[in-house]
C-alpha positions as MATLAB code, in Angstrom:
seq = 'XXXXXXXXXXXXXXXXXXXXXXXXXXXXXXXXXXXXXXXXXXXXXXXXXXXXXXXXXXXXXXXXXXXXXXXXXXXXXXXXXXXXXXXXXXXXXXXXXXXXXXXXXXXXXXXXXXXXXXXXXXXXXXXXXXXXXXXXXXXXXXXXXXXXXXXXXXXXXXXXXXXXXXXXXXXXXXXXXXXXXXXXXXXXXXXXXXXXXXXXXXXXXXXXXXXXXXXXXXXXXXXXXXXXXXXXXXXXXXXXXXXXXXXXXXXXXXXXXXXXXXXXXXXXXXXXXXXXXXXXXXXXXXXXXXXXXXXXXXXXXXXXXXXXXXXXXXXXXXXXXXXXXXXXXXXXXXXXXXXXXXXXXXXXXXXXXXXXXXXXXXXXXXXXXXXXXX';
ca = [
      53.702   57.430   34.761;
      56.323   55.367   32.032;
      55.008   52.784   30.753;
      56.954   49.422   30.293;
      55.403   46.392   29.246;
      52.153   45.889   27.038;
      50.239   42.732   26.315;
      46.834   41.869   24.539;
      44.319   38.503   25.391;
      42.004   37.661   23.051;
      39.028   36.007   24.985;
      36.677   33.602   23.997;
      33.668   32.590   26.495;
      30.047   31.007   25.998;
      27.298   33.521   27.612;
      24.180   32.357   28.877;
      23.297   36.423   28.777;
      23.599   35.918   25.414;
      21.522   32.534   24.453;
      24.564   30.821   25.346;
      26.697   31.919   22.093;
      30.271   32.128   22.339;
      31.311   36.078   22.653;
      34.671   37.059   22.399;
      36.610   40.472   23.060;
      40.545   41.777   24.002;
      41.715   42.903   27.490;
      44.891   44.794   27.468;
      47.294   44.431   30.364;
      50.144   47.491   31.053;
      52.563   47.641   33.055;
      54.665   50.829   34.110;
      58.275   50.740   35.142;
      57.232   50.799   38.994;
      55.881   47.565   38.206;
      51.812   49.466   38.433;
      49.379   47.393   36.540;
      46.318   48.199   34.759;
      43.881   45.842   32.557;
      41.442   47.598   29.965;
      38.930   45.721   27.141;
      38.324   46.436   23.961;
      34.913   44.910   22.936;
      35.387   44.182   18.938;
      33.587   40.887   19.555;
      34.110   39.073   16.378;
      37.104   37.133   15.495;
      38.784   38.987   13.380;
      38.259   42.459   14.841;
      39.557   41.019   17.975;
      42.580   40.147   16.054;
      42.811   43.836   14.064;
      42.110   45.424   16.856;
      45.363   43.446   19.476;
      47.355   44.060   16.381;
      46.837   47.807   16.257;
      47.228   47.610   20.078;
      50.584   45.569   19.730;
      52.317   47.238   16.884;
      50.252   50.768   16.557;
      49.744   52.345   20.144;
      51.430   50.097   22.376;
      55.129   51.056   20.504;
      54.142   55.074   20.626;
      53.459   55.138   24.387;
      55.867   52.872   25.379;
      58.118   55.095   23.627;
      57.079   57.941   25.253;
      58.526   58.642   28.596;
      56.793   60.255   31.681;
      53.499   61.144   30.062;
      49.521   61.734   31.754;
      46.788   59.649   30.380;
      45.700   62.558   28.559;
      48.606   62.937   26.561;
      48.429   59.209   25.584;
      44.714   59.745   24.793;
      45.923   62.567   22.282;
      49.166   60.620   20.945;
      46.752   58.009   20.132;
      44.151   60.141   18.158;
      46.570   61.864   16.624;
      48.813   58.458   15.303;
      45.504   57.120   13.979;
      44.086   60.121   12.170;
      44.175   58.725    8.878;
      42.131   55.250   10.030;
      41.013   56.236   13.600;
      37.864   58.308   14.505;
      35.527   55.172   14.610;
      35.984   51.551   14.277;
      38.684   49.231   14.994;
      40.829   52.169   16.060;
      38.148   53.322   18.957;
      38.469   49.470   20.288;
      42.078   49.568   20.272;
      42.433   53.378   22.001;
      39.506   52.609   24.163;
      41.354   49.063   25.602;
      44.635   51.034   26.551;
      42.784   54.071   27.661;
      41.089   52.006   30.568;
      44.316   50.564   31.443;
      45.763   53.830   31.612;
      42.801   54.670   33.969;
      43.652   51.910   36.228;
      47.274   52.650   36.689;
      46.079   56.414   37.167;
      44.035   55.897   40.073;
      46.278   53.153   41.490;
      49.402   55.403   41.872;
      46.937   57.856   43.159;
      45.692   54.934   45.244;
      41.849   56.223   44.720;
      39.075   54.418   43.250;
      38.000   56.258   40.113;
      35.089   56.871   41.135;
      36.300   59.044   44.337;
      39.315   60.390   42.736;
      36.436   62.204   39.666;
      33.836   63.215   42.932;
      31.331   60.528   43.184;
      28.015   62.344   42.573;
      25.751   59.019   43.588;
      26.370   56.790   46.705;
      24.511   53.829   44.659;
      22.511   53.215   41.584;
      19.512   50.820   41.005;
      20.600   47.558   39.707;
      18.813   46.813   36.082;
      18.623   43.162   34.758;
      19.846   43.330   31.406;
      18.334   40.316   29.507;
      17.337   39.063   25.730;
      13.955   37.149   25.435;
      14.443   33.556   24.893;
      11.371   31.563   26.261;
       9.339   29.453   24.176;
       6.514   30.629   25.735;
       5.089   34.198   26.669;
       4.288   32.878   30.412;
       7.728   31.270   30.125;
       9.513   34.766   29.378;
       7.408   36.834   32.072;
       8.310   34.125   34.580;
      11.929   34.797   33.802;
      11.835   38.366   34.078;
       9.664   38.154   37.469;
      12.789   36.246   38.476;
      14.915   38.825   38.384;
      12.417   41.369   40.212;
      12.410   38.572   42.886;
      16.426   38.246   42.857;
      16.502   42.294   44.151;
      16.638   43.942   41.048;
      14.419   47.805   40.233;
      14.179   47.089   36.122;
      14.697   45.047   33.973;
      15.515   45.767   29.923;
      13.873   43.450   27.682;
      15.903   42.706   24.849;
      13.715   41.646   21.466;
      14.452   40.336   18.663;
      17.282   38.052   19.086;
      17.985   34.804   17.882;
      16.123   32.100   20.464;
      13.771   29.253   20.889;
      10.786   31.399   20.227;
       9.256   34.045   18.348;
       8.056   36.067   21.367;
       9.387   39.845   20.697;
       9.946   39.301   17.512;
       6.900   41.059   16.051;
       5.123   44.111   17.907;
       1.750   42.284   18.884;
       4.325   39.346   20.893;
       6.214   42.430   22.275;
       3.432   44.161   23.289;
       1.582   40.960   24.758;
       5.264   40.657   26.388;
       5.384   44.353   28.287;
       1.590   44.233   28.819;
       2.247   40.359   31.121;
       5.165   41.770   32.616;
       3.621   44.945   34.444;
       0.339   42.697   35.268;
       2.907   40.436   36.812;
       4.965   42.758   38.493;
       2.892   45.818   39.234;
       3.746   49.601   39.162;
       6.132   49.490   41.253;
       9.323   48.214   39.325;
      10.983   49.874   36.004;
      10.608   47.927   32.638;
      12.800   48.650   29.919;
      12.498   47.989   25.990;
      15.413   47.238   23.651;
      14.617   46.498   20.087;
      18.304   46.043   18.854;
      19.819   44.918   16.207;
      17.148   42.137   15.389;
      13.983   44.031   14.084;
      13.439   46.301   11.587;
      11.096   48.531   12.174;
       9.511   51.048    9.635;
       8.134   54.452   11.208;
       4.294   53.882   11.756;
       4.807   50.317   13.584;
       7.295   51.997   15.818;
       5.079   54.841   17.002;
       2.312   52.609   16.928;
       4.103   49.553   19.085;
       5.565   52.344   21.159;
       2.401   54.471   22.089;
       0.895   50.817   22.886;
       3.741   50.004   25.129;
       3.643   53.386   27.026;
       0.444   52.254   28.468;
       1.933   50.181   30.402;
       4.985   52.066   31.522;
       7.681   51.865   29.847;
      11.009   53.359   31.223;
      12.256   53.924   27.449;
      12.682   52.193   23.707;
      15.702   51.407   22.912;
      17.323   51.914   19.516;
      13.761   51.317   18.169;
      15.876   52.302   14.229;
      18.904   52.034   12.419;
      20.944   54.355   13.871;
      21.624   56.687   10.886;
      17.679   57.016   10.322;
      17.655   60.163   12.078;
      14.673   61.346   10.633;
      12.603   58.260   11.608;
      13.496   58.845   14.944;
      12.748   62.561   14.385;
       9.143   61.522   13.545;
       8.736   58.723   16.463;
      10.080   61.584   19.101;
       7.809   63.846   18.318;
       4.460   61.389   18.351;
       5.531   59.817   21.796;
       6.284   60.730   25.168;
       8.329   57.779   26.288;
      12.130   58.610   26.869;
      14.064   56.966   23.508;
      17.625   55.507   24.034;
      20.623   55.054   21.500;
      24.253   55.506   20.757;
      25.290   52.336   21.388;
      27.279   51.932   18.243;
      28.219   55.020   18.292;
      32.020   55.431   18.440;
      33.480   58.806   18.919;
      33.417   61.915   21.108;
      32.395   63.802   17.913;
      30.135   60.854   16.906;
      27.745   61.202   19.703;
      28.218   65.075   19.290;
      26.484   64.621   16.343;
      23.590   62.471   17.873;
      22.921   65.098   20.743;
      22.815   67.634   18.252;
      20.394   65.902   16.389;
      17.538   66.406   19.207;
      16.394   63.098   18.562;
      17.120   60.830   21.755;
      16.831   61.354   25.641;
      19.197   58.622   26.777;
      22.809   58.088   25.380;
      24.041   54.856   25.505;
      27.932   54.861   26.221;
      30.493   51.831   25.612;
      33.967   52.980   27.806;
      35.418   49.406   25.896;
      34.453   51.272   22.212;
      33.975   55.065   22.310;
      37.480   56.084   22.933;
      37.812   55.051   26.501;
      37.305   56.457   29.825;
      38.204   59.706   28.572;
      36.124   59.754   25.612;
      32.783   58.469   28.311;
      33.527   61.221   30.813;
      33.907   63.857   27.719;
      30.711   62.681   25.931;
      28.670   62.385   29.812;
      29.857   66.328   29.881;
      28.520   67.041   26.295;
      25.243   65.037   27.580;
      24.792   66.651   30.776;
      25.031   70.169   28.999;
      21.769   68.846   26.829;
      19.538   67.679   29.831;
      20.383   64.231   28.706;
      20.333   60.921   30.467;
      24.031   58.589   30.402;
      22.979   54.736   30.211;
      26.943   53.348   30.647;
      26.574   50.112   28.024;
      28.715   47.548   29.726;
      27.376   44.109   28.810;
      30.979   42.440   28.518;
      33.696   41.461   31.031;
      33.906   42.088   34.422;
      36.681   44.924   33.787;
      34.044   47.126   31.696;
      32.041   46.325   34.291;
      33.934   48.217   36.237;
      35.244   51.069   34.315;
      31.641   51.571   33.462;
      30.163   51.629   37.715;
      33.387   54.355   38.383;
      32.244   56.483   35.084;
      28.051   56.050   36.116;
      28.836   56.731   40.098;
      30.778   59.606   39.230;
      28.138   61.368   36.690;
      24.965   63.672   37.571;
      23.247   62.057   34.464;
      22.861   58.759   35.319;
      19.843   56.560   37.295;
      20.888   53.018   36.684;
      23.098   50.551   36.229;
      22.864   47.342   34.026;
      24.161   44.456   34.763;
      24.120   40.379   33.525;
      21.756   38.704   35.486;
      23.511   35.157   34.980;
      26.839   34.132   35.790;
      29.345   33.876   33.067;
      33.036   33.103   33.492;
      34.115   36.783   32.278;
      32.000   38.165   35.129;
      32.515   35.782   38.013;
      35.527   34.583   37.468;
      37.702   36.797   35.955;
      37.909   39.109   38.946;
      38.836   38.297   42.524;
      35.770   40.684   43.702;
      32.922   41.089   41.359;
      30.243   43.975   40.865;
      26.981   42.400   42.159;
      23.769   44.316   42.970;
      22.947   44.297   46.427;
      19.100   44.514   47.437;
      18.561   45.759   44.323;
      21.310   48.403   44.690;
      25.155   48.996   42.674;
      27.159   50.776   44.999;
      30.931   51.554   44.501;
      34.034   49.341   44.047;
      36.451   50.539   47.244;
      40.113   49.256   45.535;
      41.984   51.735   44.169;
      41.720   52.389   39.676;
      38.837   50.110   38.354;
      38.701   48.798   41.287;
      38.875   44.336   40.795;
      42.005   42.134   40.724;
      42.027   40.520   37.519;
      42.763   36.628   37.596;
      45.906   36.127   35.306;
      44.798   32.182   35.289;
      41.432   32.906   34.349;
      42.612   34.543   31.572;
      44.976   32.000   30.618;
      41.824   29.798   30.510;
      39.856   32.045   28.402;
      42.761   32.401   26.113;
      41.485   32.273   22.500;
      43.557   29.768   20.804;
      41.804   29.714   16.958;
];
């Protein structure tokens, strides 16, 4: 491919995923001399890392590649690591690479007129759909109820996220979150998957996690879910080895060496992977290889636009270490409208987007509407 043409959105949406706060990220649209067109995202979030990271896109990476002739996505990958190694290997730079890496995806599999999926060897047909929510009821009956919706709407699991900001308390202290899990199975029974994410929002020291934890495990928990800061390595050390239930993280991670590090470590079962932050496609499919060489489980962590979305079903239908696949269980613009065909579980199931690259037709009004004009 050559590429020709480069351009960077910076999106601004309200999320009712996400207690209805306004959420912001970047897409990246290129554009190769053949006139091939592929969007990517780059999930800095925050206003001015949305705006660091377009720059670097604009004026860092974008020049070098369009300056580079024919070239594969793999040499782009490298040009781009090795431009940025004096700021890159984390942070800003992994948004930026990641964004243009997924574009370069897209054009990829479009000029080899494959989905991604296919054109890597699609190892699963279909994955179970998981209802990725935060807890936000005022009441305990109030937040089963919701959940129990989404186990009526077709979905296998659900992940309870705790701790956030809401209009109530519930999950925001173990005895609530326990109370919360506890409900929950009653409600739904033993035959449905419930997932725990503590997040960003709690603090937990060592005892009340393996305490809260070996609570929650009797009533089946699929995993916990960055139940520590993520540096505390030996905290999580010390909860792996009192529990049996599965513990998730690498989230924030950012680099192919990054969650090198964390498998390494021996202290988590699942790896959670962002292709819109840890160096792209390429850097997902290389970690998924690193974590399928350690017997671990790949949780792809695309809770953003419809084009992660997407990058994120091609990199989880095409890996032998995956079993689900999370999605927002209520419409928001980025989702629904942004693409001309969104991902959408099915009776419960995810199965494969059939267009060639990613896979959705991107709206080029819709993001003209969701422009960012601050």
């Amino acid at each position: 491919m050559k590429l020709a043409r480069l351009k960077t959105y910076v999106l601004r949406y309200v999320d009712p995923n996400d207690l209805n706060r306004e959420r912001m990220t970047v897409l990246t649209r290129l554009e190769t001399n053949d006139g091939v067109v592929g969007w990517g995202e780059a999930i800095a979030m925050w206003p001015e890392a949305c705006r660091a990271a377009a720059l670097l896109i604009e004026e860092g990476f974008g020049p070098l590649l369009l300056q580079a002739g024919e070239t594969s996505v793999a040499q782009c990958w490298q040009k781009m690591r090795d431009h940025s190694w004096w700021y890159g290997e984390g942070g800003i730079a992994s948004f930026a690479l990641s964004a243009i890496d997924m574009a370069l995806w897209d054009i990829h599999g479009k000029i080899q007129n494959q989905p991604l999926s296919v054109l890597w060897g699609q190892h699963h047909d279909r994955l179970p759909a998981n209802a990725s929510c935060h807890v936000n009821k005022q009441s305990l009956s109030a937040c089963i109820d919701e959940a129990m919706g989404f186990f009526n709407a077709g979905f296998r699991s659900v992940k309870l996220g705790l701790g956030k900001k809401s209009l109530s308390t519930i999950g925001h202290d173990p005895e609530s979150s326990i109370e919360l899990v506890a409900g929950l199975r009653r409600a739904a029974g033993p035959d449905v998957e419930i997932l725990v994410d503590v997040g960003n929002g709690l603090r937990w020291d060592v005892d009340t996690a393996i305490d809260t934890v070996q609570r929650m495990s009797e009533h089946d928990i699929g995993w916990i879910e960055e139940p520590f800061y993520p540096t505390h390595l030996q905290d999580y050390r010390l909860l792996k080895a009192a529990v049996a239930v599965p513990i998730a993280s690498g989230e924030r991670e950012w680099t192919v060496t990054g969650y090198q590090r964390l498998i390494d470590s021996a202290t988590v079962d699942v790896l959670g992977i962002d292709p819109a932050r840890a160096e792209g496609i390429t850097g997902f499919r290389q970690i998924d290889q690193h974590a399928g060489r350690a017997g671990l489980t790949v949780n792809a962590h695309a809770w953003s636009t419809a084009i992660t979305t997407a990058a994120s079903l091609h990199l989880s239908l095409a890996s032998p270490n995956t079993r689900l696949f999370e999605l927002k269980p209520f419409p928001v613009a980025v989702q629904q409208e942004l693409v001309s065909t969104p991902v959408a579980q099915v009776d419960g199931f995810v199965t494969g987007l059939s267009g060639p690259g990613l896979g959705v037709e991107v709206d080029e009004a819709a993001v003209q509407r969701l422009i960012y004009r601050g």
